[in-house]
mmCIF entry with sequence, helices, sheets and N, C-alpha, C, O atoms, coordinates in Angstrom:
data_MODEL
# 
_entry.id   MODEL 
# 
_entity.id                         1 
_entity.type                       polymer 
_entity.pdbx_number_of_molecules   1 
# 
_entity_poly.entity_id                      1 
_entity_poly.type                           'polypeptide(L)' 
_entity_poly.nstd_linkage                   no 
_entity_poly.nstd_monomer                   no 
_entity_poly.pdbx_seq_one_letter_code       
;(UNK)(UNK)(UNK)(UNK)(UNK)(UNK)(UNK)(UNK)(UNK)(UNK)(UNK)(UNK)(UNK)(UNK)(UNK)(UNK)
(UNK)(UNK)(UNK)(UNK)(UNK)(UNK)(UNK)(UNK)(UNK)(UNK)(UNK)(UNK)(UNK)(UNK)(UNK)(UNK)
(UNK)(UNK)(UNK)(UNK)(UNK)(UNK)(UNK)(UNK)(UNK)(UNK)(UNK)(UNK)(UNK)(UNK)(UNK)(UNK)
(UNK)(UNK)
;
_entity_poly.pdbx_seq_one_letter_code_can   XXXXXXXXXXXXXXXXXXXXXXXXXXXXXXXXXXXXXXXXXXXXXXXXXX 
_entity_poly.pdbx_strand_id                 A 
# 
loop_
_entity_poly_seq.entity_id 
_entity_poly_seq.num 
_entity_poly_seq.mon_id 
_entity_poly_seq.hetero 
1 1  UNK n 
1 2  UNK n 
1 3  UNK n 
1 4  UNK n 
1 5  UNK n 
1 6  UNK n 
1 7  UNK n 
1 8  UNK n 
1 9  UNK n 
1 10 UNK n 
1 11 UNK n 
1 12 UNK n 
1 13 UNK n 
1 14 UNK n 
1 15 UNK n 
1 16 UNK n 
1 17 UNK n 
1 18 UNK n 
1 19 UNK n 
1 20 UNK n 
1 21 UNK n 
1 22 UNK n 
1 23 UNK n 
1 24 UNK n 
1 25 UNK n 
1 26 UNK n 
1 27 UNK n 
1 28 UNK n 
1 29 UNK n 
1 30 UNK n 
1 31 UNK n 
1 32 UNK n 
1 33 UNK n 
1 34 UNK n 
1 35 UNK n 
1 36 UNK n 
1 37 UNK n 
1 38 UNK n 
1 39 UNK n 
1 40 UNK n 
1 41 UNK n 
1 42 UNK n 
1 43 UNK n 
1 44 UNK n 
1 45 UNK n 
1 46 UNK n 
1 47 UNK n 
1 48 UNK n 
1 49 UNK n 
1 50 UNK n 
# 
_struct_asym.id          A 
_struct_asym.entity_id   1 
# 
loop_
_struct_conf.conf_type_id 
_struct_conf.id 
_struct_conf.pdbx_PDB_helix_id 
_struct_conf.beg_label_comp_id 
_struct_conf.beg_label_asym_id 
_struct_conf.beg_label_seq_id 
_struct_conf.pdbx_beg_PDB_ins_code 
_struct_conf.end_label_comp_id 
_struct_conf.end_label_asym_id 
_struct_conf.end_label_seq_id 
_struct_conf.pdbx_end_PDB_ins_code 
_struct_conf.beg_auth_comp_id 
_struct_conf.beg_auth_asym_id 
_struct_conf.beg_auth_seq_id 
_struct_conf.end_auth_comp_id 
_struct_conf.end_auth_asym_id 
_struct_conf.end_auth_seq_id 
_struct_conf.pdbx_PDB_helix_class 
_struct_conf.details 
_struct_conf.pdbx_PDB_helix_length 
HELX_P HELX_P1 AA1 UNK A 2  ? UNK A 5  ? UNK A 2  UNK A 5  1 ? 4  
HELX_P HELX_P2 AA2 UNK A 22 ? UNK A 28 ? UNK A 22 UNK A 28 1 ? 7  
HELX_P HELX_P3 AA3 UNK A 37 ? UNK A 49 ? UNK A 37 UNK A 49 1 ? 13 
# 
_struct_conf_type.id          HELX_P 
_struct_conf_type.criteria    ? 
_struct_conf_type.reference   ? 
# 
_struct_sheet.id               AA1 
_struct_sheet.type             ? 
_struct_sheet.number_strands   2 
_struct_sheet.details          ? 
# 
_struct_sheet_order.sheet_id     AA1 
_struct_sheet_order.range_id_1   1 
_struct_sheet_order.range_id_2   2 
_struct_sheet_order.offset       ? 
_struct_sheet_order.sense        parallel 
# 
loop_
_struct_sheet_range.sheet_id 
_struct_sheet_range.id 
_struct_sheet_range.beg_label_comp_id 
_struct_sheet_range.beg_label_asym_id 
_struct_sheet_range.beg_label_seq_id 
_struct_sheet_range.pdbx_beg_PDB_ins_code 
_struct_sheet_range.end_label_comp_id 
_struct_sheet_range.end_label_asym_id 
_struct_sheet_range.end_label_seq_id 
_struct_sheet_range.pdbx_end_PDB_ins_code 
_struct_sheet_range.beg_auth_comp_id 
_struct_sheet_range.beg_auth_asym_id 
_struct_sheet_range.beg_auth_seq_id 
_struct_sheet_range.end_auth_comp_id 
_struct_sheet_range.end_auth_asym_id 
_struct_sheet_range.end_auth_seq_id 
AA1 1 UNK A 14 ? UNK A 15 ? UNK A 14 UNK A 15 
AA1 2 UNK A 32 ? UNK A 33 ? UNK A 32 UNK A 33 
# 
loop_
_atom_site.group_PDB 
_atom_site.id 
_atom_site.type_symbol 
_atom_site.label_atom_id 
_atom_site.label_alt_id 
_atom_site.label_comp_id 
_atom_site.label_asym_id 
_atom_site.label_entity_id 
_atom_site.label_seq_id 
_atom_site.pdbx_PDB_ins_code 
_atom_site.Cartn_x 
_atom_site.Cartn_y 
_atom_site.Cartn_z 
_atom_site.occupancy 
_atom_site.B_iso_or_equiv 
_atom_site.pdbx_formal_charge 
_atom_site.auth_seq_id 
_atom_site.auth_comp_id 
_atom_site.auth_asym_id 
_atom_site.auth_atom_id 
_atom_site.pdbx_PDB_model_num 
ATOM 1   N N  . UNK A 1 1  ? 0.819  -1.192  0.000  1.00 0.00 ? 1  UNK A N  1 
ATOM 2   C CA . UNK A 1 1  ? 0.000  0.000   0.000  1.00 0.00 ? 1  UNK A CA 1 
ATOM 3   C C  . UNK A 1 1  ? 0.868  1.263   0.000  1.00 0.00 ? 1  UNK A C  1 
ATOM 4   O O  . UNK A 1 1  ? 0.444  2.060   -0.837 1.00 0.00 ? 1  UNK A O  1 
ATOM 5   N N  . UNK A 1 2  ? 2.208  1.817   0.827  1.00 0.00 ? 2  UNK A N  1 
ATOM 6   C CA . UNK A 1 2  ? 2.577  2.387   0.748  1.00 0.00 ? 2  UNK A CA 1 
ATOM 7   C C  . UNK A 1 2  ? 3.333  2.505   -0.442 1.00 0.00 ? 2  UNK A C  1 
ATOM 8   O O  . UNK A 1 2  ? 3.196  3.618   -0.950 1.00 0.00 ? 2  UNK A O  1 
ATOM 9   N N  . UNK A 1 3  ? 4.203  1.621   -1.162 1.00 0.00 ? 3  UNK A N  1 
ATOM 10  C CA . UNK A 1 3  ? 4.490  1.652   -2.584 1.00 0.00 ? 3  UNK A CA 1 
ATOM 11  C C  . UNK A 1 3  ? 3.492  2.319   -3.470 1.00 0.00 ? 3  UNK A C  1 
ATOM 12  O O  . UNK A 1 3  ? 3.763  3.411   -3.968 1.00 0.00 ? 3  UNK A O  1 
ATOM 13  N N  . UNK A 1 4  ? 2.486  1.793   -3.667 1.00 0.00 ? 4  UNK A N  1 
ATOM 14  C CA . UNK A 1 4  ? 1.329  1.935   -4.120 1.00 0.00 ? 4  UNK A CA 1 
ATOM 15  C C  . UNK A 1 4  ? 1.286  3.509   -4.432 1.00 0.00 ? 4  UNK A C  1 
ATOM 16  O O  . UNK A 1 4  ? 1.339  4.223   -5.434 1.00 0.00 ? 4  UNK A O  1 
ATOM 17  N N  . UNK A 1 5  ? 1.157  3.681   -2.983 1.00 0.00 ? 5  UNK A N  1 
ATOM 18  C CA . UNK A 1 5  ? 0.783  5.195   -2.453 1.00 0.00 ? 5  UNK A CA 1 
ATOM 19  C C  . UNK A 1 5  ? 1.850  6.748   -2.902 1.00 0.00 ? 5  UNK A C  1 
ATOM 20  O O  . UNK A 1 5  ? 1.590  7.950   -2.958 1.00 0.00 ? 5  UNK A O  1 
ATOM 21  N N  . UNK A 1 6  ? 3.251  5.824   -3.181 1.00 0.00 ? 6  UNK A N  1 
ATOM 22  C CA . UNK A 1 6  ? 4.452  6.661   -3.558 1.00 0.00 ? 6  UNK A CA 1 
ATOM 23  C C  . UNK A 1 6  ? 4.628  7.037   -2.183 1.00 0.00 ? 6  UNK A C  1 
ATOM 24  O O  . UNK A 1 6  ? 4.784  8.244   -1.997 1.00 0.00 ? 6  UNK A O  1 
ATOM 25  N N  . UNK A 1 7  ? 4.640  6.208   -1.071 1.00 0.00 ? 7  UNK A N  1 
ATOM 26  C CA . UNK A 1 7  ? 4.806  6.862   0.202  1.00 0.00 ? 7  UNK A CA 1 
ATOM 27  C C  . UNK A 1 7  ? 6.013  6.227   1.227  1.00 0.00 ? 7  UNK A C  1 
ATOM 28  O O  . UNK A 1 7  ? 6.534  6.745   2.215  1.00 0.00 ? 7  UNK A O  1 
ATOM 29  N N  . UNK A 1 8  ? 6.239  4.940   0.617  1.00 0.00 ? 8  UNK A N  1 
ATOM 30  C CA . UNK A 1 8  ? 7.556  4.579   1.200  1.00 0.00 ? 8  UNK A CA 1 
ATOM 31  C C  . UNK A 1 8  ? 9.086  5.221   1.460  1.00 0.00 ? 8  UNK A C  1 
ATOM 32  O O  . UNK A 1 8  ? 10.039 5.151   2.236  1.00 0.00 ? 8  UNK A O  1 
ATOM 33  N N  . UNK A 1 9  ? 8.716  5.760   0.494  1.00 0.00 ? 9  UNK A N  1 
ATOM 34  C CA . UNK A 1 9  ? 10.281 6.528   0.176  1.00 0.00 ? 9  UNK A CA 1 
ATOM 35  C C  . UNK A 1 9  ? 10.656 7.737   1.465  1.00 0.00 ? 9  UNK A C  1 
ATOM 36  O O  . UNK A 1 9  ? 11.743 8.223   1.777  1.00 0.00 ? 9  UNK A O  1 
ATOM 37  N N  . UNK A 1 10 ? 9.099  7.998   2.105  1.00 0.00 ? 10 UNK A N  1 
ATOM 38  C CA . UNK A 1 10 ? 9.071  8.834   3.134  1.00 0.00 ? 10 UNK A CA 1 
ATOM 39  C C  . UNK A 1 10 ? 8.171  8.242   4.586  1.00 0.00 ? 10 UNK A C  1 
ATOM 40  O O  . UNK A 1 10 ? 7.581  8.997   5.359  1.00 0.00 ? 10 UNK A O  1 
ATOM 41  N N  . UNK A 1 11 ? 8.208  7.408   4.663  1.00 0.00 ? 11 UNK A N  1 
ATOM 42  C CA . UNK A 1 11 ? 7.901  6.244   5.651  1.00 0.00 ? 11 UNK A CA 1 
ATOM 43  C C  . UNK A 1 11 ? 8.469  5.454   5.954  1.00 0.00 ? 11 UNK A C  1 
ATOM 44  O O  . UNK A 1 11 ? 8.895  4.750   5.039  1.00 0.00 ? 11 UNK A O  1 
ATOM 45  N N  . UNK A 1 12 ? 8.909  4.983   7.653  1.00 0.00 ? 12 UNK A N  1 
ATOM 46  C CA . UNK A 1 12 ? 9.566  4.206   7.927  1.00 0.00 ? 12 UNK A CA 1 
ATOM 47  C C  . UNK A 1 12 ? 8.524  3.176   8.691  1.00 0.00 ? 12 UNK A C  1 
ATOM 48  O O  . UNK A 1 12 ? 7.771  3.427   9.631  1.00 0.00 ? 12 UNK A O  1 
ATOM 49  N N  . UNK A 1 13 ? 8.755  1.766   7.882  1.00 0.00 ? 13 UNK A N  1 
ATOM 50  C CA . UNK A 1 13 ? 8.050  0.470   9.043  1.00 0.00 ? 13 UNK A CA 1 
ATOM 51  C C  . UNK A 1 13 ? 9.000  -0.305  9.624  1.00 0.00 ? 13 UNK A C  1 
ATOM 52  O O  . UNK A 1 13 ? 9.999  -0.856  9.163  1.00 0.00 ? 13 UNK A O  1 
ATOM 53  N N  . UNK A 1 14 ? 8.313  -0.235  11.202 1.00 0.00 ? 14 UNK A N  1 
ATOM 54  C CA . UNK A 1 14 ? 9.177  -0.984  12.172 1.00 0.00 ? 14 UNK A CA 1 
ATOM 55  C C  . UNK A 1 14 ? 8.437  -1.544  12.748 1.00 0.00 ? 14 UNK A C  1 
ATOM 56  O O  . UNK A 1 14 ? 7.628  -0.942  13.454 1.00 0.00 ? 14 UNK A O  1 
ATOM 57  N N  . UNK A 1 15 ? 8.450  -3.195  12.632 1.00 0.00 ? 15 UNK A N  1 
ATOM 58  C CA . UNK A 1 15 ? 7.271  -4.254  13.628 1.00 0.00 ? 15 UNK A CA 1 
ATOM 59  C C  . UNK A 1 15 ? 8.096  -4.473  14.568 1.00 0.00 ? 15 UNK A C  1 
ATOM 60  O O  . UNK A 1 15 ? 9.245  -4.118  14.834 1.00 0.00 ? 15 UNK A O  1 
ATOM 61  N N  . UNK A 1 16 ? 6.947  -5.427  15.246 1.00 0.00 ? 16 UNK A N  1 
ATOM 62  C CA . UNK A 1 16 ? 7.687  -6.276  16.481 1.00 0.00 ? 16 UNK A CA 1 
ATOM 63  C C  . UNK A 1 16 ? 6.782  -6.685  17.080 1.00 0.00 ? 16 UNK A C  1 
ATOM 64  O O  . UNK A 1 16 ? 5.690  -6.696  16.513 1.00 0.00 ? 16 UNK A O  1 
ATOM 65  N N  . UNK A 1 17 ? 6.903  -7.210  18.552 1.00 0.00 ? 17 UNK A N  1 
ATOM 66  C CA . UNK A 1 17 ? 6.415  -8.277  19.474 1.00 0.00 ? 17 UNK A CA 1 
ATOM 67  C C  . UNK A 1 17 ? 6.394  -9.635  18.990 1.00 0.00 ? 17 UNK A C  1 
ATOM 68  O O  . UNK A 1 17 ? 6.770  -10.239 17.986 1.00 0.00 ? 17 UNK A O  1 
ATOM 69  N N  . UNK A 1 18 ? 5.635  -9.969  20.412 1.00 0.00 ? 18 UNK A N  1 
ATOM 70  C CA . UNK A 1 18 ? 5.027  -11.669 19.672 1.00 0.00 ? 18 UNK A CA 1 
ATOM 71  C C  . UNK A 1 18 ? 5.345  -12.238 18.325 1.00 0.00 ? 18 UNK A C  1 
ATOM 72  O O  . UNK A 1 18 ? 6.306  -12.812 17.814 1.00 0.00 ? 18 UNK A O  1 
ATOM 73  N N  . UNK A 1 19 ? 3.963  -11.788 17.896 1.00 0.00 ? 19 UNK A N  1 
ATOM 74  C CA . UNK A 1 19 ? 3.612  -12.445 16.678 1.00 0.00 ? 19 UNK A CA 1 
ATOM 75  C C  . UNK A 1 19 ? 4.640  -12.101 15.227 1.00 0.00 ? 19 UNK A C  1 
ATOM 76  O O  . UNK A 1 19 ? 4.502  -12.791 14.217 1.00 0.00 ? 19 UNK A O  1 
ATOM 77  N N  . UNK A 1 20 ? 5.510  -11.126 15.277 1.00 0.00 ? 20 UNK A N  1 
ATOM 78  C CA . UNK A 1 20 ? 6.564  -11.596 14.532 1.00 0.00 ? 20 UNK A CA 1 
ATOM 79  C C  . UNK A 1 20 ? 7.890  -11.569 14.811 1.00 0.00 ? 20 UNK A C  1 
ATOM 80  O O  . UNK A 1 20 ? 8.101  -11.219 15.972 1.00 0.00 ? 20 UNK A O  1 
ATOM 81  N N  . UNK A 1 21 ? 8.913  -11.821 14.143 1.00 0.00 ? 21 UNK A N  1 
ATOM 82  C CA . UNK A 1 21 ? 10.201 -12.065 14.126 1.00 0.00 ? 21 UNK A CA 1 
ATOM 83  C C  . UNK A 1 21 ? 10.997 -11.087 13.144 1.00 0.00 ? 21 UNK A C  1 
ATOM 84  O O  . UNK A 1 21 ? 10.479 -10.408 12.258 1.00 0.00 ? 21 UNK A O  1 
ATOM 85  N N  . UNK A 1 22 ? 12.810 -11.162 13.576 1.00 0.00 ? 22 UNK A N  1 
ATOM 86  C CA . UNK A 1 22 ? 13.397 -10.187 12.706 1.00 0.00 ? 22 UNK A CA 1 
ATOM 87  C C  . UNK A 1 22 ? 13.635 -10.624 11.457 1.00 0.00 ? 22 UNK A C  1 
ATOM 88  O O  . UNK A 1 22 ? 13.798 -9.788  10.569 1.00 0.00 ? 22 UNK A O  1 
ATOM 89  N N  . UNK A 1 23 ? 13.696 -12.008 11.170 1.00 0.00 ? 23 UNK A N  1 
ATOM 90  C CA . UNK A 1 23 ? 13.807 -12.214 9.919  1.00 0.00 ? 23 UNK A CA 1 
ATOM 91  C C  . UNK A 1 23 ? 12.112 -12.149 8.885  1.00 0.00 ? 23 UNK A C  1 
ATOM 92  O O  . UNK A 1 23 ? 12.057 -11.934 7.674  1.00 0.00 ? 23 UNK A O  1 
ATOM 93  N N  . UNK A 1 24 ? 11.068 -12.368 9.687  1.00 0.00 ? 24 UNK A N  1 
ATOM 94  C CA . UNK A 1 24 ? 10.115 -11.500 8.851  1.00 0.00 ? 24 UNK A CA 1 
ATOM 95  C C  . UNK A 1 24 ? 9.796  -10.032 8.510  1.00 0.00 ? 24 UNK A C  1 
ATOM 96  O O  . UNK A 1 24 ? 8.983  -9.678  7.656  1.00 0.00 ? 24 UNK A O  1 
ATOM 97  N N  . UNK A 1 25 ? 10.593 -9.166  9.343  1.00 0.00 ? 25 UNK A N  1 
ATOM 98  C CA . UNK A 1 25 ? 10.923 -8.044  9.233  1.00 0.00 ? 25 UNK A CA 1 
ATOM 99  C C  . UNK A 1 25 ? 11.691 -7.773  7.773  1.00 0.00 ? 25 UNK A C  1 
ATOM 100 O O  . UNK A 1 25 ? 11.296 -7.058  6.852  1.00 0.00 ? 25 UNK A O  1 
ATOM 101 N N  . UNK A 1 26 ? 12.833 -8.516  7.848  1.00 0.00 ? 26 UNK A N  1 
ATOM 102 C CA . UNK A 1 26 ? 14.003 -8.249  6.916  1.00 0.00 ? 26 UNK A CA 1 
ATOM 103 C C  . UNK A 1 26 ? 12.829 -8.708  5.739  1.00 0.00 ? 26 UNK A C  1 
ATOM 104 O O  . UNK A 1 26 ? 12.523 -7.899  4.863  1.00 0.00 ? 26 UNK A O  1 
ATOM 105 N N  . UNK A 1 27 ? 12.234 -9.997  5.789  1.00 0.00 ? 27 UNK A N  1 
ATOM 106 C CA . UNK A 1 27 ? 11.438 -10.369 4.736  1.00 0.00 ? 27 UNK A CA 1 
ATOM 107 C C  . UNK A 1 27 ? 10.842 -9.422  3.752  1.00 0.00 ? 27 UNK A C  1 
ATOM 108 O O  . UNK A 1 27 ? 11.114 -9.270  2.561  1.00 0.00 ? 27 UNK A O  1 
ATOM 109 N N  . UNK A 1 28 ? 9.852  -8.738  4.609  1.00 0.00 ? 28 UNK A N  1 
ATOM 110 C CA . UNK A 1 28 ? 8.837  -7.467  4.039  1.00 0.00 ? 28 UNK A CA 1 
ATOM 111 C C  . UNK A 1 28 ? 9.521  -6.138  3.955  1.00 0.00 ? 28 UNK A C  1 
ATOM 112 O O  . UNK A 1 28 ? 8.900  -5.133  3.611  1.00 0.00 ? 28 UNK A O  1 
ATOM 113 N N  . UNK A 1 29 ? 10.573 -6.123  4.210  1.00 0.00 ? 29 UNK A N  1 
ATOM 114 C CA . UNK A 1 29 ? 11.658 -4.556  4.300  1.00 0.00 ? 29 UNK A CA 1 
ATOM 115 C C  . UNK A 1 29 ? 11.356 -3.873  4.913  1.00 0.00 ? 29 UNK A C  1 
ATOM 116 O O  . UNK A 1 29 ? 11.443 -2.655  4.762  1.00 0.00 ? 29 UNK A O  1 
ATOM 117 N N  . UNK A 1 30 ? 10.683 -4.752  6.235  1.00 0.00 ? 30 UNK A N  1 
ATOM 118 C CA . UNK A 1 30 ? 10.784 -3.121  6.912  1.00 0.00 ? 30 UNK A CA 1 
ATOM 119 C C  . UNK A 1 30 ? 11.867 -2.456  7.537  1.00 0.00 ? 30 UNK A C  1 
ATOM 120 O O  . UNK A 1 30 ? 12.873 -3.140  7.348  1.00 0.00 ? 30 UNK A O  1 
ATOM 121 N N  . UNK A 1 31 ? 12.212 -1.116  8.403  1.00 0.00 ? 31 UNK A N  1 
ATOM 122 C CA . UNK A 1 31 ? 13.207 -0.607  8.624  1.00 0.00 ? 31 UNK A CA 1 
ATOM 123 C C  . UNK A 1 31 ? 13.836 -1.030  9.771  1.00 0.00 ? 31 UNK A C  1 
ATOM 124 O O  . UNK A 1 31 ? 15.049 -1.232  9.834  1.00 0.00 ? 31 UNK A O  1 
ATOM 125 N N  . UNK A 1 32 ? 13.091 -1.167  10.649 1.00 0.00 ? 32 UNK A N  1 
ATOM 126 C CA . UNK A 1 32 ? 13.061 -2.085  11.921 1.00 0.00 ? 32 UNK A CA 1 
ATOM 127 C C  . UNK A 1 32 ? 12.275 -3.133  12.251 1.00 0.00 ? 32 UNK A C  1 
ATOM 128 O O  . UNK A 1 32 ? 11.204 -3.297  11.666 1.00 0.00 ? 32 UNK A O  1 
ATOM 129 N N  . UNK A 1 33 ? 12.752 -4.086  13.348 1.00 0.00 ? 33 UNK A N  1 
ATOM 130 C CA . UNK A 1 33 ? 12.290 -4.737  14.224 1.00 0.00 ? 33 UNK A CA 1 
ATOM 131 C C  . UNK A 1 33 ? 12.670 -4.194  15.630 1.00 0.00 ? 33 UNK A C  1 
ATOM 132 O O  . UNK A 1 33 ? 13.691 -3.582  15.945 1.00 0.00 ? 33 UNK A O  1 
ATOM 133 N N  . UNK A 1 34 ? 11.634 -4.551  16.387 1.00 0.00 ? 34 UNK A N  1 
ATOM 134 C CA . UNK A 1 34 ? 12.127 -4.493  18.123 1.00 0.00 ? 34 UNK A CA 1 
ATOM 135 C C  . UNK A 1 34 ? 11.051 -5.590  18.414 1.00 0.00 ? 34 UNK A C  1 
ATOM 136 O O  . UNK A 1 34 ? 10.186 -5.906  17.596 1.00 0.00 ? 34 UNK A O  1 
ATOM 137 N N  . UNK A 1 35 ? 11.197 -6.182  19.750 1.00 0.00 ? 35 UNK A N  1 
ATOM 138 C CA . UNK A 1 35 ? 10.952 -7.051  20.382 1.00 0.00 ? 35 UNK A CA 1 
ATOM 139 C C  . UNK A 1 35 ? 10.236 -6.643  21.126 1.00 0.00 ? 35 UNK A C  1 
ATOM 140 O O  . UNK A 1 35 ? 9.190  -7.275  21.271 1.00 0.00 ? 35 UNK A O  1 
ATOM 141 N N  . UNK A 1 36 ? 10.465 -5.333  21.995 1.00 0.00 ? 36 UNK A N  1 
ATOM 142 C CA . UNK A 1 36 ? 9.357  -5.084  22.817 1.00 0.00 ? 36 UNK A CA 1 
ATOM 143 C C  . UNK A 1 36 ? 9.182  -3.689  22.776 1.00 0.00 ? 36 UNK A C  1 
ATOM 144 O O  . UNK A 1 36 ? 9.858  -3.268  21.838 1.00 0.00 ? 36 UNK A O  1 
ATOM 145 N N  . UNK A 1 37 ? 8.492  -2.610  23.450 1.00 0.00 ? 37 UNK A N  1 
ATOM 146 C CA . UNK A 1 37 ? 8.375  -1.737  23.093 1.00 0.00 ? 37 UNK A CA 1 
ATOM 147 C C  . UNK A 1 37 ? 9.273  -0.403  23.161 1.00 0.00 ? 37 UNK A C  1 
ATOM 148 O O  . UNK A 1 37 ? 9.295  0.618   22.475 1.00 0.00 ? 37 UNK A O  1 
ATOM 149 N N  . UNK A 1 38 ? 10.045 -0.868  24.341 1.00 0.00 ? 38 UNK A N  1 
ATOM 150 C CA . UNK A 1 38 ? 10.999 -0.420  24.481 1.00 0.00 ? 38 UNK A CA 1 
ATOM 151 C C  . UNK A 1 38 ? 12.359 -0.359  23.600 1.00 0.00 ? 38 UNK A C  1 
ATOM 152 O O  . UNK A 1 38 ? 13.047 0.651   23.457 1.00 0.00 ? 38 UNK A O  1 
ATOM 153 N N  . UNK A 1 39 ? 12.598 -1.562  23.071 1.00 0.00 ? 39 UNK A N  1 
ATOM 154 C CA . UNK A 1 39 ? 13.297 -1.927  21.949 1.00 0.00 ? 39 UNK A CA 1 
ATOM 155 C C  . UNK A 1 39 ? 13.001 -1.131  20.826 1.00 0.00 ? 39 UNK A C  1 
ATOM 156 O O  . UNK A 1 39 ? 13.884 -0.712  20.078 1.00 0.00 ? 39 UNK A O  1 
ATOM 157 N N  . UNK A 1 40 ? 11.228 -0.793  20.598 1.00 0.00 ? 40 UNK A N  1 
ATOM 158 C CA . UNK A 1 40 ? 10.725 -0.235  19.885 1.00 0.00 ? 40 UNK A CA 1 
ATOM 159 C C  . UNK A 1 40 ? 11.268 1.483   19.580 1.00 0.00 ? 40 UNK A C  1 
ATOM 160 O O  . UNK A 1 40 ? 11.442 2.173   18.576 1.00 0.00 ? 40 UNK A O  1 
ATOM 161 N N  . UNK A 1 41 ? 11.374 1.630   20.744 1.00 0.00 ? 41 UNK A N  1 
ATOM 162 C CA . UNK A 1 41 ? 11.695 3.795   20.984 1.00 0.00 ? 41 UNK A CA 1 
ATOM 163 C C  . UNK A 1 41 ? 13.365 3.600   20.796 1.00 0.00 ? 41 UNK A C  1 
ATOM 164 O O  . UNK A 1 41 ? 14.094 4.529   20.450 1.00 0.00 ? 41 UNK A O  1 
ATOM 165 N N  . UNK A 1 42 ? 13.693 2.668   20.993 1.00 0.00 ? 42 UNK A N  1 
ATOM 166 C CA . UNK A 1 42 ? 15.483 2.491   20.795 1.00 0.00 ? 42 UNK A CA 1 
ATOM 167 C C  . UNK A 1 42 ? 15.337 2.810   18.971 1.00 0.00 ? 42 UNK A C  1 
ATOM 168 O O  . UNK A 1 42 ? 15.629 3.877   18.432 1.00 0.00 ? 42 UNK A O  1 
ATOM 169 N N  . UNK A 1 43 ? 14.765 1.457   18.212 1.00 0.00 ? 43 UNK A N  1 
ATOM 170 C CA . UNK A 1 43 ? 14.403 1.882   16.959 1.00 0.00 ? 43 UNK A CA 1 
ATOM 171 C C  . UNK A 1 43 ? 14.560 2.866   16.383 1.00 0.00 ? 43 UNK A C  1 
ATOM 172 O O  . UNK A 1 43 ? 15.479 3.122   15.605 1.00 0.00 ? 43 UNK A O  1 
ATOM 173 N N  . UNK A 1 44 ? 13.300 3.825   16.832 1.00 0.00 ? 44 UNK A N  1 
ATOM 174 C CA . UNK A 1 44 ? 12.423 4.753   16.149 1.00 0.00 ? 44 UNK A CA 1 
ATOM 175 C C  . UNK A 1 44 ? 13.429 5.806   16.676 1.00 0.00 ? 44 UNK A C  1 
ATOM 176 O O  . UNK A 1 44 ? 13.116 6.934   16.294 1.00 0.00 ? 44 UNK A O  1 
ATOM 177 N N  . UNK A 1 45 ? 14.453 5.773   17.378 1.00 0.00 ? 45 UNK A N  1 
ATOM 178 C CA . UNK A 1 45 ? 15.654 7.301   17.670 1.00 0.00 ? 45 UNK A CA 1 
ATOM 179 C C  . UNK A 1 45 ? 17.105 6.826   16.605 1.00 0.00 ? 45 UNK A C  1 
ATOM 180 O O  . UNK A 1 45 ? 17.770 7.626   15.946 1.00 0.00 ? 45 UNK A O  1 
ATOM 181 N N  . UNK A 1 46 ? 17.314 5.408   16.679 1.00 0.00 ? 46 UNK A N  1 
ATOM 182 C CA . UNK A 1 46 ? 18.484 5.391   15.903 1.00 0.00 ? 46 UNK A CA 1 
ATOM 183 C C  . UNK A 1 46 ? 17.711 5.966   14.368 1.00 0.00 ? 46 UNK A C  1 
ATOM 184 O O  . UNK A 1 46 ? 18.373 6.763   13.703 1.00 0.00 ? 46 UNK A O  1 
ATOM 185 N N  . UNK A 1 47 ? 16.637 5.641   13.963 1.00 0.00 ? 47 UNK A N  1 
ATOM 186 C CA . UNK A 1 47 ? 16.086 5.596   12.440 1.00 0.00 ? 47 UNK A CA 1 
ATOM 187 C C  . UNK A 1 47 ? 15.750 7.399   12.392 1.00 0.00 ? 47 UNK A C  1 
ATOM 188 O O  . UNK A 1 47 ? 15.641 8.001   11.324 1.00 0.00 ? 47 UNK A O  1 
ATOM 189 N N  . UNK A 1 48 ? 15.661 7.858   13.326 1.00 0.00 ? 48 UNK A N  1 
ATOM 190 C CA . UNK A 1 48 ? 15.562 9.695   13.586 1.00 0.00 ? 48 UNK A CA 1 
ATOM 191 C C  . UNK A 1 48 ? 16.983 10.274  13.229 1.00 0.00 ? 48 UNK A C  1 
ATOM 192 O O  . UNK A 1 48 ? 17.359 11.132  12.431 1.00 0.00 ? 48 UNK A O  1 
ATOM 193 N N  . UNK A 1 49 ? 17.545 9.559   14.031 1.00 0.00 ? 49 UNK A N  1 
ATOM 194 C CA . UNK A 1 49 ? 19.448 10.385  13.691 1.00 0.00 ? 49 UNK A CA 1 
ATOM 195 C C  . UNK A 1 49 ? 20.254 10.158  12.822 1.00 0.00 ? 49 UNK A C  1 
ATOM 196 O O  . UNK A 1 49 ? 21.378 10.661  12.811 1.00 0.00 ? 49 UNK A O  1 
ATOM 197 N N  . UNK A 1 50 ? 19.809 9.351   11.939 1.00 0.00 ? 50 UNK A N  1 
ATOM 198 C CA . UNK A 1 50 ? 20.313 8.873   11.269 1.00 0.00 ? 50 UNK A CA 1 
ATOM 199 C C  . UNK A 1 50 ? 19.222 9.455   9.709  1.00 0.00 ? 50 UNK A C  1 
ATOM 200 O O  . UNK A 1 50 ? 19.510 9.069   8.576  1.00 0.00 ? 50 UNK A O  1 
# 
């Protein structure tokens, strides 16, 4: 959808918990994985400063 949308290029996806894993992450491209949510805000600051 975001392809779709021409919106990836300015969107970052980062899953996690449970129900998935980092190599389904890497699968679908997203930018991140974290594990928990905390892992999550670690993420979403390296993918800011960078």
């Amino acid at each position: 959808a975001l392809d779709a949308e021409g919106l990836r290029a300015k969107t970052k996806v980062i899953i996690g918990g449970g129900p998935v894993s980092e190599r389904f992450a890497e699968q679908i491209g997203a930018d991140a994985y974290a594990f928990d949510a905390v892992a999550g805000v670690r993420a979403i600051k390296e993918l800011i400063a960078n």
